[in-house]
N, C-alpha and C positions, 0 to 999 in steps of 0.2 A: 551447357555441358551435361553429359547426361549422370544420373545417378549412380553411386556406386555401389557395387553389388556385396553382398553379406557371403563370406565362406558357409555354406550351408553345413560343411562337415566341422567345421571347426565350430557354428554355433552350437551343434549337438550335443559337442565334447568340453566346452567351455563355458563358464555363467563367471559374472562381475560379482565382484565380491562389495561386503559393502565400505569397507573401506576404500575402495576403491579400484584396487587390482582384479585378476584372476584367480578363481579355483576350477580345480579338475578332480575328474574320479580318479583311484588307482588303481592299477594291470593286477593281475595275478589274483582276480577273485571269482571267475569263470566256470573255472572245472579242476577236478583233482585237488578238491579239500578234504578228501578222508587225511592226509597227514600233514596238512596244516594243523597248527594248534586256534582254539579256542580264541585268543587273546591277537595271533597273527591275524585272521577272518575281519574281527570285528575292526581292528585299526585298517584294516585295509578297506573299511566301508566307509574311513572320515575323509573328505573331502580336502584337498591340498592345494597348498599356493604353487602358481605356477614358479619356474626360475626368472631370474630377473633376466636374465639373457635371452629368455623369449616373450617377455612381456612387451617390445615391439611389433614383431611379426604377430602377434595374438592380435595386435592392436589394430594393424592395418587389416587383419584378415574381417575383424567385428569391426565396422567404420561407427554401428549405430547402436552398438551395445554398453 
C-alpha cells in the first residue's frame, strides 16, 4: 500500500499542540490595522485551538503530525 500523502496546505496552517490537539493562527491580522486597537492586534497574534468538530478532518489531513 502506498503511503499517505500530508495536506501540504493544511501543514502550513496547522502545528500539534503539546497536549495533544491542534492550534492555528487567526484571520484578521493582515492589513487595515490603523483602527484596530492595540490589545485587538496583539490577541490576535496568540495562537488557538482548533474546534473539536474539525479536529477530525485536521487529522486525516496530517496522517504524520
Amino acid at each position: 500500500m502506498p503511503k499517505m500523502k500530508t495536506n501540504r496546505g493544511a501543514a502550513k496552517r496547522f502545528r500539534r499542540s503539546a497536549s495533544g490537539g491542534f492550534k492555528r493562527g487567526q484571520s484578521h491580522r493582515r492589513h487595515i490595522l490603523t483602527k484596530k486597537s492595540s490589545k485587538r492586534k496583539r490577541q490576535l497574534g496568540m495562537p488557538e485551538q482548533i474546534n473539536d468538530a474539525d479536529h477530525r478532518s485536521v487529522r486525516r489531513m496530517l496522517p504524520y503530525i
